[in-house]
N, C-alpha and C positions, 0 to 999 in steps of 0.2 A: 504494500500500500504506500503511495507517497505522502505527502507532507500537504497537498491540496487536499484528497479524501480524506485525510484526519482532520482538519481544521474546522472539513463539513461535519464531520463527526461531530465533533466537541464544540461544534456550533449549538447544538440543543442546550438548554438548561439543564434539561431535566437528566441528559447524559451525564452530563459534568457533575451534578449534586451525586449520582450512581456511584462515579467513580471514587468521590470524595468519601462516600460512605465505605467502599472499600479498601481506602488507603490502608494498609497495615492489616487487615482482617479479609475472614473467607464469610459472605452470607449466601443465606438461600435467597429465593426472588420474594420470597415472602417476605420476609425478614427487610430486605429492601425496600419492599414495597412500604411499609411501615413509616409513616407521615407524608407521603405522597398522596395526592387527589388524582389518581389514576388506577387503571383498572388492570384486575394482572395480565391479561391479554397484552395490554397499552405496556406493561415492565417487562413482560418477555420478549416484545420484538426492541424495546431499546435495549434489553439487553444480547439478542439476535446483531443487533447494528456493531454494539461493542464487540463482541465476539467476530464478527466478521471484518473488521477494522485491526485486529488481533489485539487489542487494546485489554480486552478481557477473556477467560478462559474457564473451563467448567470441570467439577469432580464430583461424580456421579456417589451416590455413598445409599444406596437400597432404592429407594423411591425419590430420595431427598437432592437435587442439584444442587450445588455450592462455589460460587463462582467468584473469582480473586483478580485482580488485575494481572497482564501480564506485561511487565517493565520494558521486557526488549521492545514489545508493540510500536512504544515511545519512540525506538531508536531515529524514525525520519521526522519527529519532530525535533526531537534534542539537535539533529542535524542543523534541520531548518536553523533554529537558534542559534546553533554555535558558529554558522557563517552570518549572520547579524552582531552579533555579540564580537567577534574581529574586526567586523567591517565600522563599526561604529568608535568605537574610542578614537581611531587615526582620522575620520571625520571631523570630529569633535576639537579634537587638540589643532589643526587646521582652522577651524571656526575658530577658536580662543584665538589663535595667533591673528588671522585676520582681524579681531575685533580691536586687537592692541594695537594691531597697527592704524587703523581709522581711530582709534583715540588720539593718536599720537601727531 
């Protein structure tokens, strides 16, 4: 998946509160579902999105699904980032210096 499909991903809210809820912990969809005004139908295909995104990942455990984020998912965002995150500081230090010089 690239860094434009993720971005639509994580364009929902209600994705991004999902994942938050999973930061650090494994829930079920139920368990998720819990303070959302949505219907479990409506929490399994966001969570279908995230899965298919590889964003998130599932462990089956008798009848009970239990789903975790999966960190590498990340990997073409963190990308994205870390070519902004270079590009930006040597921008910046250029702007400072032109700004001294118009002072001057």
């Amino acid at each position: 998946m690239n860094d434009t499909e993720i971005f639509k991903v994580l364009a929902d809210p209600t994705r991004r509160a999902i994942l938050e809820r999973l930061s650090g912990t494994e829930m079920t969809a139920t368990d998720l579902r819990a303070g959302f005004a949505i219907t479990q139908p409506a929490m399994s295909q966001h969570l279908a999105v995230l899965r298919g995104a590889g964003l998130v990942t599932e462990r089956r455990e008798g009848r009970y699904i239990h789903y975790r984020i999966t960190p590498d998912g990340f990997a073409p965002l963190h990308d994205w980032l870390a070519r902004y995150r270079d590009f930006w500081p040597g921008r910046i230090d250029r702007l400072k210096d032109l700004l001294r010089e118009m002072d001057q």
